[in-house]
N, C-alpha and C positions, 0 to 999 in steps of 0.2 A: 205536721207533715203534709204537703201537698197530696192530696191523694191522686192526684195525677199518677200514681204509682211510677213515679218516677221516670214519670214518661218517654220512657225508653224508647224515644223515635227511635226508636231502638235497634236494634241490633241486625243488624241482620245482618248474619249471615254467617252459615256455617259453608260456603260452595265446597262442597265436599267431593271429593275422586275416593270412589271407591264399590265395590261392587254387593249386591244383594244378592243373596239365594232364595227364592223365593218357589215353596212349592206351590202349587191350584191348591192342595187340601192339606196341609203339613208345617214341618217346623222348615224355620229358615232363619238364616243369622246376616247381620250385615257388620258393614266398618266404613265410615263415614272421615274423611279429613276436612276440615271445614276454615272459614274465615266468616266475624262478624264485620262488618262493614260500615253499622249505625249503631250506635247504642248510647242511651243514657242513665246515670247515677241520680237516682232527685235524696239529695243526704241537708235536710232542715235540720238546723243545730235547735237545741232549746230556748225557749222563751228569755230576751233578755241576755243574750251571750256575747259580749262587748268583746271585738274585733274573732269572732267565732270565722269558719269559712263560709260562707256564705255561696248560692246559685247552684248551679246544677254542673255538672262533670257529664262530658261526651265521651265517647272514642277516642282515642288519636292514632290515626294508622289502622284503624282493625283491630279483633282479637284474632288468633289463628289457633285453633283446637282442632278436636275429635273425636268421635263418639263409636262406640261398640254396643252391639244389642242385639237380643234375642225374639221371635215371634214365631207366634205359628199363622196360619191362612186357614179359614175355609173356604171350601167351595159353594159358598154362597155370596162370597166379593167382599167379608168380612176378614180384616186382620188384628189380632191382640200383639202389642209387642212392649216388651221392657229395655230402656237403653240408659249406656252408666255414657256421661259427656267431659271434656273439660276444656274449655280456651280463656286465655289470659292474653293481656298485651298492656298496653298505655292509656290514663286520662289527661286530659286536658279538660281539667277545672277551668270555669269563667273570672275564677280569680278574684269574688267580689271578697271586701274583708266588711263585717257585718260594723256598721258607724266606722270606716275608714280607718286605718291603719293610725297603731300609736304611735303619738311623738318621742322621738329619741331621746334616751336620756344619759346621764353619764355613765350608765353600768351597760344599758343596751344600748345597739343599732338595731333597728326593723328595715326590713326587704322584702317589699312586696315582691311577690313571683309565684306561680301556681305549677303543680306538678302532679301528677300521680298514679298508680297501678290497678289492673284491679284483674282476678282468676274465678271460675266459676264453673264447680264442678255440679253435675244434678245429675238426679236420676230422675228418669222417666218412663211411667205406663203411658203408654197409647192404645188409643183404637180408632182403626180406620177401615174405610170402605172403598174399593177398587170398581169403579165404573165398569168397565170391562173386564172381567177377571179370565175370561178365554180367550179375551184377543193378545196378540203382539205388544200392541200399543194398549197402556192402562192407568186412565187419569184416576188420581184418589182425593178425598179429603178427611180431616182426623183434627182427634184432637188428643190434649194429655196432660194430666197431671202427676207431679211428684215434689220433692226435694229439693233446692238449691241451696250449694253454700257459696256465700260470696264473701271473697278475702278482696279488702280492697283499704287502699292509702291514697288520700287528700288533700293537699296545704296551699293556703294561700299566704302565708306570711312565717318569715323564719325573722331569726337575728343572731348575732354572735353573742357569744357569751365574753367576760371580762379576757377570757387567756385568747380569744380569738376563733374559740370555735365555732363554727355556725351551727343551729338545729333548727327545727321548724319548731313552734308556738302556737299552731292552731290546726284547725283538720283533724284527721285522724288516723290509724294503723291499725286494724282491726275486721272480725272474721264474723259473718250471722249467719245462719242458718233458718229456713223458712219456707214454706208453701210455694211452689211455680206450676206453672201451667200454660200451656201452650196452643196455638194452632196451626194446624199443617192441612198442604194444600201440593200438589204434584201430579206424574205422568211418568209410569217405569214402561221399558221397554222391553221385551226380552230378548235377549242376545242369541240365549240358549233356553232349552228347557228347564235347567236349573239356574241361571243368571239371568238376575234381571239389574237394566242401568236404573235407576231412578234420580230423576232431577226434581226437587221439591222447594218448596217457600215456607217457613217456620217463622213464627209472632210468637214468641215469647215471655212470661215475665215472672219475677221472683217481690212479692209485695212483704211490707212489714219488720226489714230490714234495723237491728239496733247497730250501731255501733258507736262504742268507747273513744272519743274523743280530748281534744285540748283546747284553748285558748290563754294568748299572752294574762298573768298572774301579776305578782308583785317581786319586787327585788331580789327577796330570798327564794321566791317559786315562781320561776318566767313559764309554768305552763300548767294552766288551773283545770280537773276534769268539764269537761263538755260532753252531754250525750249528743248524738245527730241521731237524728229515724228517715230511713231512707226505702228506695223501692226500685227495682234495674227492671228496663225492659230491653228487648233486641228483635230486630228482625233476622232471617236464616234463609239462605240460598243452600240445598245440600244436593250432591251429586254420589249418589252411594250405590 
């Protein structure tokens, strides 16, 4: 696997509308609506996996999620907070097929074309520091780790079967779970003494990634296991 972690020029972005409760010295809860706007899948098939999916999977369009979560503040410009996320939307796979697409043969047709999904629920601790924690205006930075599970589907090559159906033969369908970690970076305002807007920037990624895979087989089995190991990162715009 590339360790590129999947170089998720990632994601970013959750631009979230939505408001924070934010004490000086207490608990406070928010609700974030978001879109990612870059992100990458880096999913390496294994050594040797003849017409496997091959390249990296971006975005297509965004994902659009949201996130809810808990913190408290003190008053020293410290905040601890826990948040449960989730956005999904479309990939666009690069479409490579690893040694070029198989030749057709009397049972099969092959069709290159790439397609795919992918959802991404995490949880996350944070902890961050507020520049100003008695002003109005209050830039933060933070960081967090927790959880990610990432459900996501891949192909770059289908074909029909004898009756005419079509299925995919390579890529994969399939859910990992794994270590992410993030960093955050912003400026909340407060509205009110209890609302604060916050506008923030989020890097983050979910490394180590397995998933259960296919490639084109033989006659009787047009679709032979393939693992991939993959790694998603994203950048985040949130407004909470």
């Amino acid at each position: 696997m590339k360790k590129t972690l999947m170089c998720a020029t990632a994601a970013a972005a959750m631009a979230s509308a939505g408001n924070v409760a934010i004490a000086q010295d207490g608990w406070y809860g928010r609700a974030d609506l978001g879109y990612s706007f870059d992100g990458t899948l880096d999913h390496d098939p294994e050594a040797d996996s003849l017409y496997s999916l091959g390249g990296d999977s971006s975005l297509d369009g965004g994902l659009v999620g949201g996130q809810l979560g808990l913190g408290y503040g003190f008053d020293n410009g410290f905040r601890l907070e826990s948040t449960i996320g989730y956005r999904g939307g479309s990939l666009d796979p690069d479409g490579v097929i690893n040694g070029g697409p198989p030749v057709d043969s009397a049972i099969y047709r092959y069709d290159a074309g790439s397609d795919g999904k992918i959802g991404i629920w995490d949880l996350m601790f944070n902890g961050l520091y507020d520049f100003n924690p008695e002003g109005q205006v209050q830039p933060y930075l933070g960081a967090g780790i927790g959880l990610a599970q990432v459900d996501a589907k891949a192909f770059s090559l289908s074909a029909l079967l004898p009756d005419d159906t079509p299925v995919t033969v390579n890529g994969f369908s399939d859910s990992d779970t794994s270590i992410a970690y993030q960093l955050l970076a912003g400026v909340g305002y407060d509205v009110t003494d209890q609302i604060t807007l916050d506008l923030g920037y989020k890097f983050f990624v979910a490394e180590d990634l397995d998933f259960a895979g296919r490639g084109p087989g033989t006659a009787g089995n047009p679709r032979i296991p393939v693992a991939y190991e993959g790694a998603y990162t994203d950048h985040s715009v949130t407004v909470g």
